[in-house]
Z-matrix of the N, CA and C atoms (Angstrom, degrees):
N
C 1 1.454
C 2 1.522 1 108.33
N 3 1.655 2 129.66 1 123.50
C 4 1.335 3 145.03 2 179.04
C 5 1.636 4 77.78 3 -66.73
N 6 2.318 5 86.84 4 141.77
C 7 1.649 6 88.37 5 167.56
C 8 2.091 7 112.88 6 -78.94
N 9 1.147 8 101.99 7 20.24
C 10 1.416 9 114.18 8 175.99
C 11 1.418 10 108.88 9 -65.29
N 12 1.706 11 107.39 10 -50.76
C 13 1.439 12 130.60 11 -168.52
C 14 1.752 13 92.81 12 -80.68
N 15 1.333 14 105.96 13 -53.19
C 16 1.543 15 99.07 14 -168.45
C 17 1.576 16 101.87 15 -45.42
N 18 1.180 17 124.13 16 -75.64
C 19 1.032 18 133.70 17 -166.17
C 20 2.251 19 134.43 18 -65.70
N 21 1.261 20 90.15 19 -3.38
C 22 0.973 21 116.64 20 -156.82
C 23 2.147 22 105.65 21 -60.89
N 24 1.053 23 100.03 22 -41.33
C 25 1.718 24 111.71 23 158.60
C 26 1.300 25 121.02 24 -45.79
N 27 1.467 26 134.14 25 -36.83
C 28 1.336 27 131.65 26 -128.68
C 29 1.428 28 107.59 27 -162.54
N 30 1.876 29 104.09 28 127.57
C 31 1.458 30 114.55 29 -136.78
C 32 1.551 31 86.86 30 -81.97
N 33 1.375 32 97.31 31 162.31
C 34 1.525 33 99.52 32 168.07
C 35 1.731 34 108.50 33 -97.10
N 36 1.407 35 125.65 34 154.52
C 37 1.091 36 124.05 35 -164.62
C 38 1.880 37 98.96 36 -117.04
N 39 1.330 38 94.20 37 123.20
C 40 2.004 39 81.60 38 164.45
C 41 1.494 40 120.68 39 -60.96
N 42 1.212 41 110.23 40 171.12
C 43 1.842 42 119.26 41 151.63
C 44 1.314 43 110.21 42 -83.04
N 45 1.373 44 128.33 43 135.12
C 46 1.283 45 152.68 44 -176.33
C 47 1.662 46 105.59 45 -58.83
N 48 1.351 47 110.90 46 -21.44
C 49 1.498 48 115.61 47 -169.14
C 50 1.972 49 98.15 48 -103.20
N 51 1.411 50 118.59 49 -6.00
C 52 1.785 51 109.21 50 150.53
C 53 1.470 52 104.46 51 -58.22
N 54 1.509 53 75.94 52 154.59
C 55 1.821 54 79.86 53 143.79
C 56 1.898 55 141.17 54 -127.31
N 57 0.906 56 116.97 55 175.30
C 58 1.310 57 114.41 56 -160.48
C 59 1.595 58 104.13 57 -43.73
N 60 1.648 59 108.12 58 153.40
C 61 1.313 60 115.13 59 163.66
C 62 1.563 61 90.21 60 109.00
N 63 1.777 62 92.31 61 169.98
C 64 1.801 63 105.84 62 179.59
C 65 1.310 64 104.73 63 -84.53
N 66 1.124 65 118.08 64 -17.73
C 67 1.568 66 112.71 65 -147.91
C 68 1.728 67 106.33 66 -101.44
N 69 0.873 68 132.44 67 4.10
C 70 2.004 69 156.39 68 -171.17
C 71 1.127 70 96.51 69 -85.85
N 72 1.661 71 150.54 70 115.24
C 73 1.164 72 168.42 71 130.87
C 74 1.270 73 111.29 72 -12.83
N 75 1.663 74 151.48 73 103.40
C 76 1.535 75 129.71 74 -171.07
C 77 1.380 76 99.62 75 -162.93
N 78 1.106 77 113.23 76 157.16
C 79 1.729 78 116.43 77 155.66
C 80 1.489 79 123.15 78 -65.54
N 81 1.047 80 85.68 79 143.86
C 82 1.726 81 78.67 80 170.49
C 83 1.653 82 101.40 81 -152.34
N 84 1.403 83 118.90 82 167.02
C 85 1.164 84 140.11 83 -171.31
C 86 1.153 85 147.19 84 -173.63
N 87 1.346 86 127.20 85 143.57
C 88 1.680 87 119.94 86 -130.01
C 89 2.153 88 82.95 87 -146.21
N 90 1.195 89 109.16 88 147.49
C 91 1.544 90 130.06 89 155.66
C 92 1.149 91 102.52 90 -86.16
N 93 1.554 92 95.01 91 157.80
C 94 1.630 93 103.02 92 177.42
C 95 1.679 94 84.17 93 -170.61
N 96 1.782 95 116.70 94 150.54
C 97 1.484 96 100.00 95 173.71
C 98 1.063 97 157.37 96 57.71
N 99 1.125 98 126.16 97 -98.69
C 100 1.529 99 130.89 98 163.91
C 101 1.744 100 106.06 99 -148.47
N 102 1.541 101 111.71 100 26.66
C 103 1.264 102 104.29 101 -174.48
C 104 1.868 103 101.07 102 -156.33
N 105 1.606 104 114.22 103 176.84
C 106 1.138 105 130.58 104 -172.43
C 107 1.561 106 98.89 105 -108.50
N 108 1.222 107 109.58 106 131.45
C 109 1.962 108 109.82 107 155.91
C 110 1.284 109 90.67 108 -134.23
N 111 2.046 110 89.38 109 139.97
C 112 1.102 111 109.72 110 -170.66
C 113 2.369 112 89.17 111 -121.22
N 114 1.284 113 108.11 112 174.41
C 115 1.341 114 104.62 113 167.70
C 116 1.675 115 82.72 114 179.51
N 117 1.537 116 106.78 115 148.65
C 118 1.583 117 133.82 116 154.08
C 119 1.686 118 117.53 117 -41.92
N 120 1.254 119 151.73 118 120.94
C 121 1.043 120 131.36 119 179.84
C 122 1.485 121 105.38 120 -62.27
N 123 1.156 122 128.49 121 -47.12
C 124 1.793 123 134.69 122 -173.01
C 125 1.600 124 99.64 123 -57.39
N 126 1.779 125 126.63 124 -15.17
C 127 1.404 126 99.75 125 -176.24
C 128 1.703 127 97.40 126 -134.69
N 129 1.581 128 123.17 127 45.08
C 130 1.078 129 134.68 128 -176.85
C 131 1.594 130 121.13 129 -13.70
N 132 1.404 131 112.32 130 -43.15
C 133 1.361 132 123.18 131 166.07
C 134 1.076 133 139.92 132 -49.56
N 135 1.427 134 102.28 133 -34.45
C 136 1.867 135 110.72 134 -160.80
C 137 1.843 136 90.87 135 -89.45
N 138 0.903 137 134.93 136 123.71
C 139 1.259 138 121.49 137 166.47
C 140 1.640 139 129.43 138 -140.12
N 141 1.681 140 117.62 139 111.08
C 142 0.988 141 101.14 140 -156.73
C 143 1.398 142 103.47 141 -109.45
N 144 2.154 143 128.92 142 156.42
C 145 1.126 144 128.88 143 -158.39
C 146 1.627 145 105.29 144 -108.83
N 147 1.013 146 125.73 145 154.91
C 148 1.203 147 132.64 146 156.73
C 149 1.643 148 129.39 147 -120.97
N 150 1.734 149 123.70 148 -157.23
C 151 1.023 150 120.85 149 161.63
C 152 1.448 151 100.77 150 -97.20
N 153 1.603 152 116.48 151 -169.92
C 154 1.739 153 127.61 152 118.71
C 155 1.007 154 118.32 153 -8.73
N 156 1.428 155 104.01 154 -97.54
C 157 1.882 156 141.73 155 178.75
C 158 2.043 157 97.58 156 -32.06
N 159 1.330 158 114.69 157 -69.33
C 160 1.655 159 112.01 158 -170.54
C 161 1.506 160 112.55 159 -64.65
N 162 1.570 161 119.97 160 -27.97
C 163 1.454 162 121.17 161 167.22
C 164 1.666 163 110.71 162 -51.26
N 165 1.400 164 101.78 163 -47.89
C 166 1.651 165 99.76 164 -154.99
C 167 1.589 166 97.61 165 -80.21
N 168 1.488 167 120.81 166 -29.58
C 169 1.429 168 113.59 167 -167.92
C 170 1.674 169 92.31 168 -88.39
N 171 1.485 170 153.49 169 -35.77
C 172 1.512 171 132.35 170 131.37
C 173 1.709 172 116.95 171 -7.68
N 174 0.868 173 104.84 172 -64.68
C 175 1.487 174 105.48 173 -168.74
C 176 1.991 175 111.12 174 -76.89
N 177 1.023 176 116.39 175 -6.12
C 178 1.084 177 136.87 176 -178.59
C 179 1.359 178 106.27 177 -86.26
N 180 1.044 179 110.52 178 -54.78
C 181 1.367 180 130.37 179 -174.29
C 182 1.615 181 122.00 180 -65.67
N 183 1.680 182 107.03 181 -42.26
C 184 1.254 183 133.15 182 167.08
C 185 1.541 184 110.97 183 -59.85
N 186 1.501 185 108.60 184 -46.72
C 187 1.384 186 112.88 185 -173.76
C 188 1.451 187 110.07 186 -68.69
N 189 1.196 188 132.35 187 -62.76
C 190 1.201 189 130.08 188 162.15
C 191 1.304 190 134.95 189 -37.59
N 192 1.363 191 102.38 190 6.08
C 193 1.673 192 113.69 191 171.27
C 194 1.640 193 110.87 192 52.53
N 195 1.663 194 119.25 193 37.75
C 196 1.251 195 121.23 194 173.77
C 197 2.192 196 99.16 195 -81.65
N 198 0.813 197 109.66 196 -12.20
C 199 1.522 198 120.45 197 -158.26
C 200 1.354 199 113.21 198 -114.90
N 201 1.511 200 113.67 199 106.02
C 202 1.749 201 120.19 200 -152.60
C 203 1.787 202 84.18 201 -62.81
N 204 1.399 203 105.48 202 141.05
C 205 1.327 204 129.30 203 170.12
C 206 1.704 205 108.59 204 -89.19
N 207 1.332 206 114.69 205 127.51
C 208 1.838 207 100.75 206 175.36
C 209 1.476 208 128.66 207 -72.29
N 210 1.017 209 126.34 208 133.50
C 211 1.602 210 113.95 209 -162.21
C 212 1.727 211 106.90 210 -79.70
């Protein structure tokens, strides 16, 4: 199953830290199942899945500024 089909029901949600409009570069991410897909809005295609558990320790990880930020 293309994650086209997987996902194809179920809206994708921005991050609160884009900003308004279509055209703003951001993550976004949608549930589905028993799992998280996340994808770039600028690369709609590529889309990779996780759990719960791997979202929050990502975001954990991010927060703690272990993960070079782009200037």
């Amino acid at each position: 199953m293309g994650s086209e089909t997987m996902f194809a029901r179920i809206a994708w949600q921005k991050s609160s830290y884009s900003g308004g409009g279509d055209e703003n570069s951001c993550v976004e991410v949608r549930g589905f199942c028993d799992g998280i897909a996340i994808r770039e809005s600028d690369a709609p295609d590529v889309v990779i899945t996780t759990n719960r558990s791997g979202l929050r320790a990502l975001t954990k990880i991010i927060r703690s500024g272990a993960v070079d930020q782009p200037s």
